[in-house]
N, C-alpha and C positions, 0 to 999 in steps of 0.2 A: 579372709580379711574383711570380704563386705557381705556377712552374712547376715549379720545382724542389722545390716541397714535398711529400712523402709521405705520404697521406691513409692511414688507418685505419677497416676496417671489424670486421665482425663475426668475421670469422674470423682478426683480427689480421694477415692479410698485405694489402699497402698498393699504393696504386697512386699515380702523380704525378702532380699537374696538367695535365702533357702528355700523360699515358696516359689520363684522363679528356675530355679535348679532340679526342685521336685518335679514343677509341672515340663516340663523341659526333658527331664529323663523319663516322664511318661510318656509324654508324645513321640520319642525314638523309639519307644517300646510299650507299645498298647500290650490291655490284659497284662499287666505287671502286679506282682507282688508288693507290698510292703519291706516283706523282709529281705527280695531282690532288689526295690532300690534302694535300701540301707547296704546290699553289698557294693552295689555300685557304689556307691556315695564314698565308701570304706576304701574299696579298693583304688580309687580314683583320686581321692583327696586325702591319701592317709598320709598323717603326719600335719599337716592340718587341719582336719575336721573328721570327728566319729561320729557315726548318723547312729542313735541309739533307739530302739524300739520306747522310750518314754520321750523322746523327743520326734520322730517319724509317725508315728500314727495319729496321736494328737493333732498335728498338720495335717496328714491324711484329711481326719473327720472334716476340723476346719475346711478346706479347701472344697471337700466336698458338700457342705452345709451351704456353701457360697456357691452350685452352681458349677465350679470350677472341673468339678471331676464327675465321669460315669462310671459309678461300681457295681460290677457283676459279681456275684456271690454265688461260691460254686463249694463243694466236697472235692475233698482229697484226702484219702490215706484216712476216710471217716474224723476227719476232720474238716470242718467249715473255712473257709479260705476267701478274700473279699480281692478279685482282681481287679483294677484302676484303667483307667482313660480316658484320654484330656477329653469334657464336652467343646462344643465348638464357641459358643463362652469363656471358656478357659482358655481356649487358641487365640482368642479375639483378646482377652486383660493380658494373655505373656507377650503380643505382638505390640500392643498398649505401651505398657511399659519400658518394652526396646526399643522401642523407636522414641521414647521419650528421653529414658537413661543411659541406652547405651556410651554415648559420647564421652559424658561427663563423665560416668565411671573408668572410663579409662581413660578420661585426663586424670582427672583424681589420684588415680591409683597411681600413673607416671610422677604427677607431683609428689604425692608420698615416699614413692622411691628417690626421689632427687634430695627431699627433705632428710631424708633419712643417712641415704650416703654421703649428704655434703655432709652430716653432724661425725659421722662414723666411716668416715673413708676404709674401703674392701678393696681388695684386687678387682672386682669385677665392676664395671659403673653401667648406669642405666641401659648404655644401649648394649651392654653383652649380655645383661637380663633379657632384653627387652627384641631381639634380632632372631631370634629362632622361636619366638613363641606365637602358635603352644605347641609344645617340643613331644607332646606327644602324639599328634600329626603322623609322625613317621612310623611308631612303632605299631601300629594299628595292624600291619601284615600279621602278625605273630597268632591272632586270632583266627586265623583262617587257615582249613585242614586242608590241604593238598590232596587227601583223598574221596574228598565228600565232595562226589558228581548230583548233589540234589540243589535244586532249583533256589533254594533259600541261600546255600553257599556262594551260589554262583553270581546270585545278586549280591553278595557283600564283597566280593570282589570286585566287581562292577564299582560298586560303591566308595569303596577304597579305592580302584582307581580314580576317579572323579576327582574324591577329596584329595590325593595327592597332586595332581594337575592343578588342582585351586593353587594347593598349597607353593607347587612352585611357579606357578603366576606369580603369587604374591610375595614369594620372597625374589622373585626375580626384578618385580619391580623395583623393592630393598634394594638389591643388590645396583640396578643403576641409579638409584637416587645417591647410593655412596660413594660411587664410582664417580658422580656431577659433582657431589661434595669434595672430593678430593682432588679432583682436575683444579676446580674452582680454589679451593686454598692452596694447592703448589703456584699457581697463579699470583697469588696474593704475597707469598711466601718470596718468591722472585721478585714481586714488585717492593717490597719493603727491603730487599737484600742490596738491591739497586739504587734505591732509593737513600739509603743509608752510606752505600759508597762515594753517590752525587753528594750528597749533603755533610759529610763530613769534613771538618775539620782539617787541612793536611800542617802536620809540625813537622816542620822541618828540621834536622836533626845533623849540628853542627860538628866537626872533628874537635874535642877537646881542647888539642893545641892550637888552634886556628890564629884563637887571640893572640898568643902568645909570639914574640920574636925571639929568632934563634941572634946572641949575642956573642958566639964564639965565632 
């Protein structure tokens, strides 16, 4: 959604959504491919964005013209290979830019979804979107072999657990911010139910015949 947008830092020249995504899946993976982060990109966002070798390398060069990237250039398979990672320039404009845009963008992006679903009401509203993400947090075990006792494995389990513990910190916090939320409105709820019985109106409600004399 906000790829094409051009973030602003401190020294006024910008970088894009996609140019923060690139440098970003470098720095989790030094000595990267090209054609490895266009699978990432693919596999990760597909259905939303196809990262295509006339649009990926391009940025590549860019990014690295600016400084941004250190490329080693290596053979493979007799073929020339150009593998990527972040200079510390590069660490320094994507930490730049987060700390400048992250905020916004995810008001942003919340207000766009409110905009959207007040126009087009969905069974789901903002906060069923918005309460498990990013949803795919959880599924990250799936990458890891149960039988690979080497050293590299054993750190991304490590790893995975970490980010799972962030992950339910942070939804546990979620989870009692709505729990106050809803103490607080049944509160509310009783008080206006109450309030509504005090304040009302009592008619009183006459037997038809009342007026009436019996003359037999």
């Amino acid at each position: 959604m906000f790829f094409g947008k051009r973030f602003h830092g401190h020294q006024g020249s910008g970088l894009s959504g996609l140019d923060i995504l690139v440098l970003s899946i470098i720095k989790n993976n030094p000595k990267i491919s090209g054609y490895e982060i266009s699978l990432k990109i693919n596999n990760n966002f597909r259905g939303m964005w196809k990262a295509s070798a006339g649009t990926i390398y391009p940025l590549l060069n860019r990014l690295a013209e600016k400084g941004y990237l250190d490329v080693e250039e290596t053979v493979d398979n007799n073929r020339q290979k150009k593998l990527y990672s972040v200079s510390s320039q590069g660490l320094e404009k994507v930490k730049d830019m987060i700390e400048i845009n992250l905020r916004n963008s995810i008001d942003t992006l919340g207000e766009y979804m409110k905009t959207v679903l007040k126009a087009v009401p969905t069974s789901l509203s903002v906060d069923d979107c918005f309460c498990g993400w990013p949803s795919r947090e959880t599924h990250q075990e799936s990458t890891l072999d149960e039988e690979n006792y080497s050293l590299d494995n054993i750190e991304r389990l490590q790893t995975a657990i970490q980010r799972l513990k962030v992950a339910k910190e942070r939804y546990s916090k979620r989870i009692a911010h709505l729990e106050s939320q809803i103490i607080s409105y049944e509160k509310l709820l009783d008080k206006l139910k109450k309030g509504r019985e005090e304040k009302a109106r009592r008619i009183e409600i006459l037997d038809e015949d009342a007026d009436f004399e019996d003359f037999n």
